[in-house]
mmCIF file of the N, C-alpha and C atoms, coordinates in Angstrom:
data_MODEL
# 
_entry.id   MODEL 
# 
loop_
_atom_site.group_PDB 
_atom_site.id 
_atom_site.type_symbol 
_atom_site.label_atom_id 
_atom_site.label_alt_id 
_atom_site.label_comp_id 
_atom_site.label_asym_id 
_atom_site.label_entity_id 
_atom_site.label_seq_id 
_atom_site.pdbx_PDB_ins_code 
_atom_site.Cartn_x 
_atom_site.Cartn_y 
_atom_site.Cartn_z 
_atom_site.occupancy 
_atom_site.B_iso_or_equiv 
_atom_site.pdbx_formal_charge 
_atom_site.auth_seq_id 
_atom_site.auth_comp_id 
_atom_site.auth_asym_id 
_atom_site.auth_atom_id 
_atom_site.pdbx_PDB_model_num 
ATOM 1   N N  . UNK A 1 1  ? 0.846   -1.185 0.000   1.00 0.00 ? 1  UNK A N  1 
ATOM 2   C CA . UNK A 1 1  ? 0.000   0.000  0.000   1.00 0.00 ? 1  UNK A CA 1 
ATOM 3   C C  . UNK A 1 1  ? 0.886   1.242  0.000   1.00 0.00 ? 1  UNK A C  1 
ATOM 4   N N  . UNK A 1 2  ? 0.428   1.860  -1.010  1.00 0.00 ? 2  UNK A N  1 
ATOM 5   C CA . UNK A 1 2  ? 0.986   3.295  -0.938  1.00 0.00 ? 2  UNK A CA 1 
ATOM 6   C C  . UNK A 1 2  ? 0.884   4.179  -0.247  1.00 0.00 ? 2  UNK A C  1 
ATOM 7   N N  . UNK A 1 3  ? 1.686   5.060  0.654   1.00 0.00 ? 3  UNK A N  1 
ATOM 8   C CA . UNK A 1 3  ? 1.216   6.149  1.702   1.00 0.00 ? 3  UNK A CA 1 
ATOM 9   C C  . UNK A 1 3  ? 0.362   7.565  0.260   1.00 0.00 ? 3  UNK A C  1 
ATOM 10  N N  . UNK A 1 4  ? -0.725  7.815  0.696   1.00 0.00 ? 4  UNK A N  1 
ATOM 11  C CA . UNK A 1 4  ? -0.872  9.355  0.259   1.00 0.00 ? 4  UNK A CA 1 
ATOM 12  C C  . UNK A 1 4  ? -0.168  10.231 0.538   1.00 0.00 ? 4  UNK A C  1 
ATOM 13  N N  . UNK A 1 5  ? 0.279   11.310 -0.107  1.00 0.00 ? 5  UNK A N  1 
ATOM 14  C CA . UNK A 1 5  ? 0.919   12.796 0.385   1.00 0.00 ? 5  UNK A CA 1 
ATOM 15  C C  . UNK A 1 5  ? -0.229  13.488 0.806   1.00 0.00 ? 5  UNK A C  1 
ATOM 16  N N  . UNK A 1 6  ? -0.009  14.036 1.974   1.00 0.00 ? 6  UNK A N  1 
ATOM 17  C CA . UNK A 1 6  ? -1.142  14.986 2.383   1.00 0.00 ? 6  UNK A CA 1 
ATOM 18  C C  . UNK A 1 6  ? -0.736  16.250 2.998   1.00 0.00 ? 6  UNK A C  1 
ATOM 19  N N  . UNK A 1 7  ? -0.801  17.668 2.973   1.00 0.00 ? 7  UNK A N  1 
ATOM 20  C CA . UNK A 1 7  ? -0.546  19.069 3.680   1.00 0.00 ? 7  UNK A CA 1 
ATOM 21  C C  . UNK A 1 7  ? -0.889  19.063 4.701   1.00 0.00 ? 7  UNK A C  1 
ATOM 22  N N  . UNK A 1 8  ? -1.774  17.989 5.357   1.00 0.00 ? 8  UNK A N  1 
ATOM 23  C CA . UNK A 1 8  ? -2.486  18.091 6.414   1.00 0.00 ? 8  UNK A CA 1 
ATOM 24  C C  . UNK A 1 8  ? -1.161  18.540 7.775   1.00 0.00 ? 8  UNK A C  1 
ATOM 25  N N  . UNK A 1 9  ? -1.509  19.495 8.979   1.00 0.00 ? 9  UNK A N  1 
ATOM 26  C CA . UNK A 1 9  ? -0.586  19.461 9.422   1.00 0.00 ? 9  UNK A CA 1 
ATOM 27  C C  . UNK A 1 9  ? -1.187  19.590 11.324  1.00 0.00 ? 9  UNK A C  1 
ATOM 28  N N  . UNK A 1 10 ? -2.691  18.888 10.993  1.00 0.00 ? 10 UNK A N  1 
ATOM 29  C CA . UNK A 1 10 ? -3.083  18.621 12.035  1.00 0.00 ? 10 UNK A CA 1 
ATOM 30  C C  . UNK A 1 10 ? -3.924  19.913 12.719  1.00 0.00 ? 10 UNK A C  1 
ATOM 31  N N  . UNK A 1 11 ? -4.067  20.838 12.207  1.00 0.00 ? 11 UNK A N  1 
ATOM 32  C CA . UNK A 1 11 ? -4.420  22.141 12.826  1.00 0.00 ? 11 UNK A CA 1 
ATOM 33  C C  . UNK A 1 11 ? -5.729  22.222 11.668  1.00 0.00 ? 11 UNK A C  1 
ATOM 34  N N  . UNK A 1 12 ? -6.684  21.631 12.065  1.00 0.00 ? 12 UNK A N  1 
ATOM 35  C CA . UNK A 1 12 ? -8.179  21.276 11.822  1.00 0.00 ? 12 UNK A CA 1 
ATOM 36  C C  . UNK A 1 12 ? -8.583  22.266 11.511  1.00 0.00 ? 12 UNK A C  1 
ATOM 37  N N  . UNK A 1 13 ? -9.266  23.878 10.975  1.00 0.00 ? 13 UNK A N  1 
ATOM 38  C CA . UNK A 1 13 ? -10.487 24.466 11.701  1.00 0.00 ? 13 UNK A CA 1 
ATOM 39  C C  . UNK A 1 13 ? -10.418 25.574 9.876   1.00 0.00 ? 13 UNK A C  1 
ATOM 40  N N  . UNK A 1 14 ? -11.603 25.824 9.758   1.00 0.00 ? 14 UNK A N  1 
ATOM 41  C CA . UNK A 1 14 ? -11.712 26.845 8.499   1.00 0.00 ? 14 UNK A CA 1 
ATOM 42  C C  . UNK A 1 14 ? -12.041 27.962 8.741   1.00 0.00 ? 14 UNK A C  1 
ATOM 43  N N  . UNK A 1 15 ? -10.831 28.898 7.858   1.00 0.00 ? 15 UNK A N  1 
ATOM 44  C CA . UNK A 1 15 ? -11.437 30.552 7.939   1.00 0.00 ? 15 UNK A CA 1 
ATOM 45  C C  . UNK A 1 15 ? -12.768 30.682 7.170   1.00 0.00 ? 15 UNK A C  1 
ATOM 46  N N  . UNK A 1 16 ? -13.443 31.531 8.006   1.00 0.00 ? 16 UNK A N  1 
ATOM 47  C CA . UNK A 1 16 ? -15.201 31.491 7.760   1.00 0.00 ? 16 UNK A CA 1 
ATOM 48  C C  . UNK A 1 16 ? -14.814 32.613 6.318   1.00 0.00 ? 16 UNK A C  1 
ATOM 49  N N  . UNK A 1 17 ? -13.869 33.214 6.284   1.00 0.00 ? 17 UNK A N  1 
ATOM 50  C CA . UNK A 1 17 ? -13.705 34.943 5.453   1.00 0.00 ? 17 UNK A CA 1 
ATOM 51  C C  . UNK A 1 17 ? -13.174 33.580 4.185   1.00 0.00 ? 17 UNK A C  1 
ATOM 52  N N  . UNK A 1 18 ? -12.320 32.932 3.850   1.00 0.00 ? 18 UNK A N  1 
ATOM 53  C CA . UNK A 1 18 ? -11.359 32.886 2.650   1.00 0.00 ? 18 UNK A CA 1 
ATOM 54  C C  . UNK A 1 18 ? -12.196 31.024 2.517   1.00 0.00 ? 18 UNK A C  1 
ATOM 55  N N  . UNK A 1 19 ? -12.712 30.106 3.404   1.00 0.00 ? 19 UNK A N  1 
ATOM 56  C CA . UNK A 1 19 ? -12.975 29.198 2.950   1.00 0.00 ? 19 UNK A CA 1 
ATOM 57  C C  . UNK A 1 19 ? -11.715 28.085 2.894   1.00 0.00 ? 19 UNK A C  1 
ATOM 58  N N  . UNK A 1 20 ? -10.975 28.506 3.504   1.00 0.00 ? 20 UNK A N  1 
ATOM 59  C CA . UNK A 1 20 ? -9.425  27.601 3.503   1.00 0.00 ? 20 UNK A CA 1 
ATOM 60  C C  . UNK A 1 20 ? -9.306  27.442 5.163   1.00 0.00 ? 20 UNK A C  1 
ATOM 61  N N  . UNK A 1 21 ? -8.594  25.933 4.764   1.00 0.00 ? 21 UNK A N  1 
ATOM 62  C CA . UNK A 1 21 ? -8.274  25.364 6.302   1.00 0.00 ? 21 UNK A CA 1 
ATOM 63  C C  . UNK A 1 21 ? -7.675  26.379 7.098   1.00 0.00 ? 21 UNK A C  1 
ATOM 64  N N  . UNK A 1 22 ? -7.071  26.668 8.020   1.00 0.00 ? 22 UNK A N  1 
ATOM 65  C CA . UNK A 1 22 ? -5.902  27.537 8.738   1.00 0.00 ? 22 UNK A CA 1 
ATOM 66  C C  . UNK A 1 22 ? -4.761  26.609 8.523   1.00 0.00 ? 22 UNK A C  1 
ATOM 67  N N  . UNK A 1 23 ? -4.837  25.893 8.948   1.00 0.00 ? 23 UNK A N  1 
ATOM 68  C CA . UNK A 1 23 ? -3.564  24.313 9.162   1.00 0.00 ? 23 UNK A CA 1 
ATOM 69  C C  . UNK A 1 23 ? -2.762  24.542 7.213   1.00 0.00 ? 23 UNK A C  1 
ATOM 70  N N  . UNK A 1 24 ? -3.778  23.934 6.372   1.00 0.00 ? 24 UNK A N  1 
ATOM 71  C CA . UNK A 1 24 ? -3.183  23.466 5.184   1.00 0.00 ? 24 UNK A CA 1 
ATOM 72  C C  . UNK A 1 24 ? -3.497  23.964 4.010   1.00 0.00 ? 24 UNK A C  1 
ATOM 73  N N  . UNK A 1 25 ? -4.628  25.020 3.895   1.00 0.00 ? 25 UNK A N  1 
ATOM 74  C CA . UNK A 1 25 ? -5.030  25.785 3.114   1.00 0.00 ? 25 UNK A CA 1 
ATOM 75  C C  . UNK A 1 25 ? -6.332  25.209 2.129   1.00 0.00 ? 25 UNK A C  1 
ATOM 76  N N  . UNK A 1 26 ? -6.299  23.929 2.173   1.00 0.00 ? 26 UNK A N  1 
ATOM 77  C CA . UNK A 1 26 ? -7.471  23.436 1.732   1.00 0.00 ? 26 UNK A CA 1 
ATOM 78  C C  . UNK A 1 26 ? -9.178  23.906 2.041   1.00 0.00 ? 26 UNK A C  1 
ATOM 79  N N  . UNK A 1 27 ? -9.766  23.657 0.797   1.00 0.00 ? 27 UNK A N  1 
ATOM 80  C CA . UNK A 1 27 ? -11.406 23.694 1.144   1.00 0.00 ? 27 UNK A CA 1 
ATOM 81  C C  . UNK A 1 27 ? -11.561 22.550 1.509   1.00 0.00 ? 27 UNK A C  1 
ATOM 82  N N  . UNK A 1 28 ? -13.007 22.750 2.333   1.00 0.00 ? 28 UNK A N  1 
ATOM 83  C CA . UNK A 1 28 ? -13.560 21.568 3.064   1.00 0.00 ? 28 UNK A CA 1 
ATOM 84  C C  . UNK A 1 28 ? -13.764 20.281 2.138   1.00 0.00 ? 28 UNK A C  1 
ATOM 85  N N  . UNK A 1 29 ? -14.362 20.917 0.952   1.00 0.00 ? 29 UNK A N  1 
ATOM 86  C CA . UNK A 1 29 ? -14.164 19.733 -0.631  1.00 0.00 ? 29 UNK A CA 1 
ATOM 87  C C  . UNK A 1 29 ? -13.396 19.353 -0.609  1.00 0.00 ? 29 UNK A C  1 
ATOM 88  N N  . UNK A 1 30 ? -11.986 19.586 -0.434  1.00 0.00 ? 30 UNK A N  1 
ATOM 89  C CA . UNK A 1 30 ? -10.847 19.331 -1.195  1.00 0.00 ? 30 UNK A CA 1 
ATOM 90  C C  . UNK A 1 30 ? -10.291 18.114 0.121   1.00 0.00 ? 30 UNK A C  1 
ATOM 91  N N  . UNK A 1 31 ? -10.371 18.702 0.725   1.00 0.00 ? 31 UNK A N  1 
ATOM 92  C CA . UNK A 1 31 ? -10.100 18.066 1.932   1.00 0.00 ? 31 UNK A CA 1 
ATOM 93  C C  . UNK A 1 31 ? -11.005 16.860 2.042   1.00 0.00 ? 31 UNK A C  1 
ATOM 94  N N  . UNK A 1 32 ? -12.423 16.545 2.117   1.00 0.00 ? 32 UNK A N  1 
ATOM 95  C CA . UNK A 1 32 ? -13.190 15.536 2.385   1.00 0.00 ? 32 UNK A CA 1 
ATOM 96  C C  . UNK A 1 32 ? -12.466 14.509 0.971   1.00 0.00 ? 32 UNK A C  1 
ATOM 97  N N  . UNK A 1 33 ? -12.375 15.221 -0.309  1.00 0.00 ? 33 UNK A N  1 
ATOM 98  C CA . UNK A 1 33 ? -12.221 14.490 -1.579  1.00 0.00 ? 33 UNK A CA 1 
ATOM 99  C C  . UNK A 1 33 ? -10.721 13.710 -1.654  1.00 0.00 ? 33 UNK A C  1 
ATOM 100 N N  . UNK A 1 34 ? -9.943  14.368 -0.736  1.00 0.00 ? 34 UNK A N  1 
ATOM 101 C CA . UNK A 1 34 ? -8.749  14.321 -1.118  1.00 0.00 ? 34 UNK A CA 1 
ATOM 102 C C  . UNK A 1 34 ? -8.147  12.502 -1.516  1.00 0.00 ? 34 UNK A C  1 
ATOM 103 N N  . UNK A 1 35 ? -9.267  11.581 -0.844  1.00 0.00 ? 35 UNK A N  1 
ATOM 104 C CA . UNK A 1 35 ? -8.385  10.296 -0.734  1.00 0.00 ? 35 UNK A CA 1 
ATOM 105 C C  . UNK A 1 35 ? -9.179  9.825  -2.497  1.00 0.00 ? 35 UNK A C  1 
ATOM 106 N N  . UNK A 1 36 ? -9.898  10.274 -2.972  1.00 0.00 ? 36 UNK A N  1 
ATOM 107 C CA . UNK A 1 36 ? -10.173 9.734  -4.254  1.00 0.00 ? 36 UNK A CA 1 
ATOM 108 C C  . UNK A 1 36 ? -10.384 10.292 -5.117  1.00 0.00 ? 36 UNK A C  1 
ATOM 109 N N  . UNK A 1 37 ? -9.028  11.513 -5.065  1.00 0.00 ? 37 UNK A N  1 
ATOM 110 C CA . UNK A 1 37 ? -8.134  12.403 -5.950  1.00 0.00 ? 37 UNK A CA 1 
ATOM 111 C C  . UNK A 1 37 ? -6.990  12.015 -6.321  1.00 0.00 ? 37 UNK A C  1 
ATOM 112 N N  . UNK A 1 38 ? -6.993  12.058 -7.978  1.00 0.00 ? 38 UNK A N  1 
ATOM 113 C CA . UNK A 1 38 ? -6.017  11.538 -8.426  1.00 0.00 ? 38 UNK A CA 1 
ATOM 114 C C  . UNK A 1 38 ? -4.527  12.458 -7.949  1.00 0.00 ? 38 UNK A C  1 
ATOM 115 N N  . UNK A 1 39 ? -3.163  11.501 -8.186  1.00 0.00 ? 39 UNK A N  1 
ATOM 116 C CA . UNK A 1 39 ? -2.076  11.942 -7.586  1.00 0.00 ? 39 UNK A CA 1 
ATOM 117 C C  . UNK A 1 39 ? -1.965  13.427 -8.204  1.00 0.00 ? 39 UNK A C  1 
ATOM 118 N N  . UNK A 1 40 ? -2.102  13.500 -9.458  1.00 0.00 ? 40 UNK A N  1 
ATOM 119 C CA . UNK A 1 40 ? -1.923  15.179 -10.271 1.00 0.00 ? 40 UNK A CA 1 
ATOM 120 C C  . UNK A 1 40 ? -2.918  15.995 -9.842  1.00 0.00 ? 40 UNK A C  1 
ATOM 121 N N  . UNK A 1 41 ? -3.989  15.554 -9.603  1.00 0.00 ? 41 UNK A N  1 
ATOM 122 C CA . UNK A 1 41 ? -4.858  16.925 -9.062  1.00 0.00 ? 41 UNK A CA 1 
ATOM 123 C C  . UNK A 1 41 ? -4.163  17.107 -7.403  1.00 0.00 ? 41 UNK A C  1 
ATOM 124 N N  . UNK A 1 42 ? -4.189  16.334 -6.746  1.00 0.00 ? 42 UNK A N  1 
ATOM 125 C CA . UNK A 1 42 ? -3.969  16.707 -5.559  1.00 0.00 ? 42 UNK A CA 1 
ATOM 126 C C  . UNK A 1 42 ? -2.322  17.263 -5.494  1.00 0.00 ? 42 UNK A C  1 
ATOM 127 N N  . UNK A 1 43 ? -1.402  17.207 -6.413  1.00 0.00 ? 43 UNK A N  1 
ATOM 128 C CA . UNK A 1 43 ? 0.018   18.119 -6.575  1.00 0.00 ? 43 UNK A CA 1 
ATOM 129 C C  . UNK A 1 43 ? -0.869  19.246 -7.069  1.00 0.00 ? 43 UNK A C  1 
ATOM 130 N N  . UNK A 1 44 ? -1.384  19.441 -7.847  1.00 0.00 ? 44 UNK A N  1 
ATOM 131 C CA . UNK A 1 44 ? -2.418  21.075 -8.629  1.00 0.00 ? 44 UNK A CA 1 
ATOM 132 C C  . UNK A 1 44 ? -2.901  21.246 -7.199  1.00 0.00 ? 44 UNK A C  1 
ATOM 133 N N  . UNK A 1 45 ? -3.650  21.004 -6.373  1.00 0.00 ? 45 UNK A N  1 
ATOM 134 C CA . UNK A 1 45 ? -4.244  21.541 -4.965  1.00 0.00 ? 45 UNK A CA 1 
ATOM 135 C C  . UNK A 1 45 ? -2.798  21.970 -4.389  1.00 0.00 ? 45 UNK A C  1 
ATOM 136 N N  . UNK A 1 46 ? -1.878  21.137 -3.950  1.00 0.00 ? 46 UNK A N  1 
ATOM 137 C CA . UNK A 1 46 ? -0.931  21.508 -3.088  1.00 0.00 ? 46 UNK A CA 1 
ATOM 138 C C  . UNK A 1 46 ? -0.239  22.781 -3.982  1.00 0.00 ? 46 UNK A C  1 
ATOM 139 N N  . UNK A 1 47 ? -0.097  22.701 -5.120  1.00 0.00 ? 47 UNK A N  1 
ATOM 140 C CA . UNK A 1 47 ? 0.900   24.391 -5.704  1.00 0.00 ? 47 UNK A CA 1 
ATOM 141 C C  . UNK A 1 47 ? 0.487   25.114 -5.297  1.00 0.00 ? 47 UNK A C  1 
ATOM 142 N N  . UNK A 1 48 ? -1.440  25.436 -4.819  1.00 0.00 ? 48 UNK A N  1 
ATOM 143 C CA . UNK A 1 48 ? -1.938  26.505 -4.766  1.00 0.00 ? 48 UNK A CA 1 
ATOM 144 C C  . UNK A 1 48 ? -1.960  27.090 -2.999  1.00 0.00 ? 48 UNK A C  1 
ATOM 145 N N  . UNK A 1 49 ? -1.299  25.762 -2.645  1.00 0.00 ? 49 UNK A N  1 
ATOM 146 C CA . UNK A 1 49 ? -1.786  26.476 -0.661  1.00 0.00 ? 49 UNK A CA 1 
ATOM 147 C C  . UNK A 1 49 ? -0.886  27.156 -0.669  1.00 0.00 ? 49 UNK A C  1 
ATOM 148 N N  . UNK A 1 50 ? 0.735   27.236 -0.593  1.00 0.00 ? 50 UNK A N  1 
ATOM 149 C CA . UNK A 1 50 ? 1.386   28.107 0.104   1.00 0.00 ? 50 UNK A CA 1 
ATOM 150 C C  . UNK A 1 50 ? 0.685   29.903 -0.255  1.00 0.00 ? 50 UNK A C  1 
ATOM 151 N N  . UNK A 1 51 ? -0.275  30.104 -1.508  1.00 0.00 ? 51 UNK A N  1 
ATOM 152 C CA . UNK A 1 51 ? -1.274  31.660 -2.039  1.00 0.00 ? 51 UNK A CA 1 
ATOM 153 C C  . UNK A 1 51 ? -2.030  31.527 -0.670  1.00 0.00 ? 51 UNK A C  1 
ATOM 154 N N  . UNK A 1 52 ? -2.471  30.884 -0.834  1.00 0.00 ? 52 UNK A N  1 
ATOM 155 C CA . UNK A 1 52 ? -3.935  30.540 -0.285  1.00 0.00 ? 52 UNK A CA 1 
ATOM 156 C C  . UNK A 1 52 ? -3.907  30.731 1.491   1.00 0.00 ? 52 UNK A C  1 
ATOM 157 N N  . UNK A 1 53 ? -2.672  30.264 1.991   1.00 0.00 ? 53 UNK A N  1 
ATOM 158 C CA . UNK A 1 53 ? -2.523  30.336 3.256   1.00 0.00 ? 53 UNK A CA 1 
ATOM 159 C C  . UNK A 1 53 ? -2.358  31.755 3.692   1.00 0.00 ? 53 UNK A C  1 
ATOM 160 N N  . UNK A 1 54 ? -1.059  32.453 2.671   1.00 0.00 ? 54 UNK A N  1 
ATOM 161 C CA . UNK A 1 54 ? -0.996  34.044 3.035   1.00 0.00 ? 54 UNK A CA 1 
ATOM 162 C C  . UNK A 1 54 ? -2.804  34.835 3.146   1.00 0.00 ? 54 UNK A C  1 
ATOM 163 N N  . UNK A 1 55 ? -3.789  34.091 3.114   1.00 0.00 ? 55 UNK A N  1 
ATOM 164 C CA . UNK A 1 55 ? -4.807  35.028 2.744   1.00 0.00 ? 55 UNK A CA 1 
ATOM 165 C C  . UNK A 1 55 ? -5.889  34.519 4.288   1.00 0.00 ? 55 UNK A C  1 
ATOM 166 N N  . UNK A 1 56 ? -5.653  33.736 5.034   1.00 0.00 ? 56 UNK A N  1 
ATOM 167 C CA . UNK A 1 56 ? -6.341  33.532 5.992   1.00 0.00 ? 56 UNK A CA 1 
ATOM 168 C C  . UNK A 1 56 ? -5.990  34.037 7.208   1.00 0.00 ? 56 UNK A C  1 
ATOM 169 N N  . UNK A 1 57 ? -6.833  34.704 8.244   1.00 0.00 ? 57 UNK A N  1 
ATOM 170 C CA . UNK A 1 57 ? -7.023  35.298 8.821   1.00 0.00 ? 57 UNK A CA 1 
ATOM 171 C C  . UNK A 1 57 ? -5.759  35.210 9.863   1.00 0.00 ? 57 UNK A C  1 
ATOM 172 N N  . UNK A 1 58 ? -5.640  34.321 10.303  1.00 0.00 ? 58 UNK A N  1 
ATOM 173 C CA . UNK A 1 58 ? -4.852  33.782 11.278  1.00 0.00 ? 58 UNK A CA 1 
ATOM 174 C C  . UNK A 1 58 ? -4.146  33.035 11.247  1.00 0.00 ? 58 UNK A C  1 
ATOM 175 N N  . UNK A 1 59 ? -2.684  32.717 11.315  1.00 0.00 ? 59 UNK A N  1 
ATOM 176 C CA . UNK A 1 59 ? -1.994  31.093 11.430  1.00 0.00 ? 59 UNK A CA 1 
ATOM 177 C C  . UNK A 1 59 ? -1.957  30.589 12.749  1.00 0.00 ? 59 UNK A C  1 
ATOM 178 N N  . UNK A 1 60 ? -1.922  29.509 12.672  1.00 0.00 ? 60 UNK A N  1 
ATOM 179 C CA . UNK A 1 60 ? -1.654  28.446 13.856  1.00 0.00 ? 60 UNK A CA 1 
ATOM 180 C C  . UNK A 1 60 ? -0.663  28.812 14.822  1.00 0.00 ? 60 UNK A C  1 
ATOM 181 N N  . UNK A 1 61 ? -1.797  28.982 15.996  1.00 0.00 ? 61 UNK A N  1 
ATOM 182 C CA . UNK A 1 61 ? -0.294  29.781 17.261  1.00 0.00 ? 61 UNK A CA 1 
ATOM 183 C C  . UNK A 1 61 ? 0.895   28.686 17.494  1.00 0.00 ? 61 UNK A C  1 
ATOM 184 N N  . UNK A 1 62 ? 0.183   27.146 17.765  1.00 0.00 ? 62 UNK A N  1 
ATOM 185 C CA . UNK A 1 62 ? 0.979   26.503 18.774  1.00 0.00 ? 62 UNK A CA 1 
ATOM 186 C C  . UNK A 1 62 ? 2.032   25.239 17.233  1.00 0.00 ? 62 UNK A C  1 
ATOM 187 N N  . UNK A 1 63 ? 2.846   24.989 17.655  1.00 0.00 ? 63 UNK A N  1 
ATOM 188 C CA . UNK A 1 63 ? 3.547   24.326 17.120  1.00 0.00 ? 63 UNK A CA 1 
ATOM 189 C C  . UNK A 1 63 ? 3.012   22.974 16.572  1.00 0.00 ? 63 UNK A C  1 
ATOM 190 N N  . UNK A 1 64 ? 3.020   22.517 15.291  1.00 0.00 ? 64 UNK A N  1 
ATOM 191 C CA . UNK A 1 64 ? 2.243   21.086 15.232  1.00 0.00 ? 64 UNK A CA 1 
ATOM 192 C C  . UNK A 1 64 ? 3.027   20.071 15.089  1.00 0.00 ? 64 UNK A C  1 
ATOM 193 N N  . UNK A 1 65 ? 2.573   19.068 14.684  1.00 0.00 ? 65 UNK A N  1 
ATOM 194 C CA . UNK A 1 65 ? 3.293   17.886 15.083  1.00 0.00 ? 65 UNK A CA 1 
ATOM 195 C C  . UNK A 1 65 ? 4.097   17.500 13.446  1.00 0.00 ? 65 UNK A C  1 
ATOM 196 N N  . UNK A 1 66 ? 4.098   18.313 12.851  1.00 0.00 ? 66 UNK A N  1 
ATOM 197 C CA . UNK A 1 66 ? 4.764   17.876 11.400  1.00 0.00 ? 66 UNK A CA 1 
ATOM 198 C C  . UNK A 1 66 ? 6.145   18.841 11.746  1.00 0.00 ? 66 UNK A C  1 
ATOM 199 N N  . UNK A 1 67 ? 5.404   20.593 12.270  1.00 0.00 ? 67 UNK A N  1 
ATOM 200 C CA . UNK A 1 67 ? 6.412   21.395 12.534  1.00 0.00 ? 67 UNK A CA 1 
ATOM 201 C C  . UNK A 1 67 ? 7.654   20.562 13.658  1.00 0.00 ? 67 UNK A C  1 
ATOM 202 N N  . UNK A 1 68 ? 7.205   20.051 14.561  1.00 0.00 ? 68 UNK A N  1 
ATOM 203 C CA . UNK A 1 68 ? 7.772   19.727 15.762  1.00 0.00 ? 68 UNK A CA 1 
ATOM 204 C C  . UNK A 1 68 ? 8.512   18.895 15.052  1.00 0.00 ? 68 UNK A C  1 
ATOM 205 N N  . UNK A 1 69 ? 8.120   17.759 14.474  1.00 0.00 ? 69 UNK A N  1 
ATOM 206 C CA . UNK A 1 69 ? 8.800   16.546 13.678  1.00 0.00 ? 69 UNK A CA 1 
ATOM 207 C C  . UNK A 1 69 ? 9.904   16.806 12.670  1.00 0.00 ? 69 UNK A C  1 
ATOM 208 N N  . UNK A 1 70 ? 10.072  18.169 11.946  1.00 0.00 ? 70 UNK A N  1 
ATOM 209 C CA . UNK A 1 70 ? 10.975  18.685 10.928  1.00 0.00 ? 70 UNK A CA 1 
ATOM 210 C C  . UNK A 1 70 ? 11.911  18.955 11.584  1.00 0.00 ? 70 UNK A C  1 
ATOM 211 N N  . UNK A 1 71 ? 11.280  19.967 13.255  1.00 0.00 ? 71 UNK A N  1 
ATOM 212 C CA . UNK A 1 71 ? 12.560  20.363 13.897  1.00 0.00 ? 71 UNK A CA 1 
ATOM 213 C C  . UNK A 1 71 ? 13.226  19.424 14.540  1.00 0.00 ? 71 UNK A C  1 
ATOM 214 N N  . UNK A 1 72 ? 12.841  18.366 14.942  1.00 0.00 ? 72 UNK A N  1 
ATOM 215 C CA . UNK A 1 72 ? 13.274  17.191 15.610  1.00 0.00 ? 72 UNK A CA 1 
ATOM 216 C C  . UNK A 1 72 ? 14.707  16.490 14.424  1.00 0.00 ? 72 UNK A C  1 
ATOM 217 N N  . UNK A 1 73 ? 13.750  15.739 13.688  1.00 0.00 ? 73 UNK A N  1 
ATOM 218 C CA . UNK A 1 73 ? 14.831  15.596 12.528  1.00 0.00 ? 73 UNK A CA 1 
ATOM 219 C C  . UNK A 1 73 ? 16.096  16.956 12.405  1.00 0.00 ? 73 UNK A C  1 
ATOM 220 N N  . UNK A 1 74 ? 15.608  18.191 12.341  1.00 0.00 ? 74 UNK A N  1 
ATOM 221 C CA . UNK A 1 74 ? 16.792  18.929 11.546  1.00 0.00 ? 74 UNK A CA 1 
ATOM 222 C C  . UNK A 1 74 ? 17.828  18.800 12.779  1.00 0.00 ? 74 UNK A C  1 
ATOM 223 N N  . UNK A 1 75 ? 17.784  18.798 14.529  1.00 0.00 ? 75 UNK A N  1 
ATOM 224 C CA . UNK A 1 75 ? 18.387  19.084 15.457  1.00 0.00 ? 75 UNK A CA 1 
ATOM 225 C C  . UNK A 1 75 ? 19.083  17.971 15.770  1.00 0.00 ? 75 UNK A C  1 
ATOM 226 N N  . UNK A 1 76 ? 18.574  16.477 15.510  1.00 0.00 ? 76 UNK A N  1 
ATOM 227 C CA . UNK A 1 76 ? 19.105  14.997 15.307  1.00 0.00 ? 76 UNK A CA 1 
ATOM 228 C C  . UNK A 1 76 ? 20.388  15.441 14.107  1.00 0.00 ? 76 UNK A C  1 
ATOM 229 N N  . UNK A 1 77 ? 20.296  15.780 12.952  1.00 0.00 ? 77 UNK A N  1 
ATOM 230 C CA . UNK A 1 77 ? 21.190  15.774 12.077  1.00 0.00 ? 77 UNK A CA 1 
ATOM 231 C C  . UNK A 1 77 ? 22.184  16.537 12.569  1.00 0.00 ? 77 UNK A C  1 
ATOM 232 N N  . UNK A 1 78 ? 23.063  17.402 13.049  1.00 0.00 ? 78 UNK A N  1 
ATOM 233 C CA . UNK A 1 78 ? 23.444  18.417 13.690  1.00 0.00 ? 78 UNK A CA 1 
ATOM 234 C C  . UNK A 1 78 ? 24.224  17.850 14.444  1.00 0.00 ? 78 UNK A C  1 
# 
């Protein structure tokens, strides 16, 4: 079994103003659809979050567990 790629980064909740996750920038569509989306549409969804995120209200105060996990890895290498 193949793992999916997913943006998901655990920080659940949608800006009511832009319609995008806070966490990953996704619509709630995109997001519910995502597991029986083909691999090229869902790379076409992901080009468009890093726009999409600059436009929501708020980012994620507390650290998530992908963030935590990158820094973990980068401080192990070191």
């Amino acid at each position: 079994m193949t793992a999916i790629e997913s943006p998901c980064i655990l920080v659940c909740s949608i800006d009511m103003k832009t319609g995008y996750c806070f966490g990953c920038g996704r619509t709630r569509d995109e997001i519910s659809g995502w597991l029986s989306m083909t691999p090229q549409e869902r790379r076409d969804i992901m080009a468009l979050l890093p726009a999409r995120l600059e436009t929501v209200e708020r980012k994620p105060r507390r650290e998530t567990r992908r963030t935590r996990m990158a820094r973990e890895r980068a401080e192990a290498s070191r």
